[in-house]
C-alpha positions as CSV (number, residue, x, y, z in Angstrom):
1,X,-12.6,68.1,82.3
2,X,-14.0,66.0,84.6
3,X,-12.4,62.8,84.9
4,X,-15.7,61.0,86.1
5,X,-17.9,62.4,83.9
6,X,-15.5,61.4,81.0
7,X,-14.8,57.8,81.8
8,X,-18.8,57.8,81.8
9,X,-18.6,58.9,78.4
10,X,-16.1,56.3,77.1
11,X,-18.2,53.3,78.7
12,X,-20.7,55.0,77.1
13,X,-19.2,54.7,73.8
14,X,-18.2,51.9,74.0
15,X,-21.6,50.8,74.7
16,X,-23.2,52.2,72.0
17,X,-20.7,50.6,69.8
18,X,-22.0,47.1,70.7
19,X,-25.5,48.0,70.7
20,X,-25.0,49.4,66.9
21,X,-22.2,47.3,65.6
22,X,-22.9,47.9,62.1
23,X,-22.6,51.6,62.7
24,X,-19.0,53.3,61.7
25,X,-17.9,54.1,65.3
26,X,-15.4,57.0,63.7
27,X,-19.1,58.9,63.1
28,X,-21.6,57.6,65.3
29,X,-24.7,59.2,62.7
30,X,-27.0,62.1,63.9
31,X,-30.1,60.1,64.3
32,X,-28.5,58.2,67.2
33,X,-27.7,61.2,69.1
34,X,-31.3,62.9,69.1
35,X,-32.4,59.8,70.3
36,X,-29.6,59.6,73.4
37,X,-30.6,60.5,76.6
38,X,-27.1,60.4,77.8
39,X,-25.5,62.7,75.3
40,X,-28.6,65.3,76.0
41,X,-27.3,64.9,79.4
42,X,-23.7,65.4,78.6
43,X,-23.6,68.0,76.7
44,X,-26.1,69.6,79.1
45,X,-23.4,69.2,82.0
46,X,-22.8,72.8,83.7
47,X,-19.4,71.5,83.8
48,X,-19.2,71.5,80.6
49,X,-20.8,74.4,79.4
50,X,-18.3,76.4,82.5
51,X,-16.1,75.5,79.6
52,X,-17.6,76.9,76.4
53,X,-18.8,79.9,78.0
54,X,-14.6,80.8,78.7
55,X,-14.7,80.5,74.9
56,X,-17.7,81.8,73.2
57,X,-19.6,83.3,76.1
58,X,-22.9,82.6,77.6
59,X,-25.6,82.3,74.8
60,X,-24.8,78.9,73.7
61,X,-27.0,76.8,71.2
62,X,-26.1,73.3,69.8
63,X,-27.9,73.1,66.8
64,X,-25.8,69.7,65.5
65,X,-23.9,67.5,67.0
66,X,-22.4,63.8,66.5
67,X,-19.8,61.2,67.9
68,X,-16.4,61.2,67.2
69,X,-15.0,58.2,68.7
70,X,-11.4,57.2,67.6
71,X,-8.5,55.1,69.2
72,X,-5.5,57.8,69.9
73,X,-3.1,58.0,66.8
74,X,-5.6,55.7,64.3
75,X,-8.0,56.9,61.9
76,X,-8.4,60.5,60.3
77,X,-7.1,63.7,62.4
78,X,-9.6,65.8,63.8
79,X,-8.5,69.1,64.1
80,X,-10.1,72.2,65.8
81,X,-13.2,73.6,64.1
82,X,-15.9,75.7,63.9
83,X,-18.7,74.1,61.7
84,X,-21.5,75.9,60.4
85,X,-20.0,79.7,61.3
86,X,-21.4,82.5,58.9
87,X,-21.2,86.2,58.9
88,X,-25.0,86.1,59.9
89,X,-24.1,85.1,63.2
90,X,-21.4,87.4,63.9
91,X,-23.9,89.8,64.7
């Protein structure tokens, strides 16, 4: 990963965790990342998707997506995941 672009990220968070300070920062809800022009960005990042394309190829669609933002060892384990998969789109 890229270490600039993810110190970006965590100044990021941790701006949008002052802006919304009433929002759980564990889950930062859907609505606020539709609305985000730096996550669009971010998760845009040909850096990035260099990444997911070693794992799941080159026809990539993020159809959901939220923040996940947690202090190293506190809070619930995240472990990996594939949400949403179905047989459908095995095909």
């Amino acid at each position: 990963m890229d270490t600039d672009l993810m110190r970006e990220a965590k100044e990021h968070i941790k701006w949008m965790m002052k802006k919304y300070p009433n929002k759980r920062p564990k889950q930062m809800p859907h609505d606020l990342v539709a609305i985000d022009p730096f996550w669009v960005r971010f998760i845009s990042d040909d850096r990035l998707l260099d990444i997911v394309k070693q794992f799941i190829g080159p026809n990539t669609l993020l159809f959901a997506s939220h923040y996940i933002s947690k202090s190293p060892y506190n809070g619930q384990p995240v472990l990996w995941h594939q949400d949403g998969s179905s047989a459908a789109g095995n095909q």
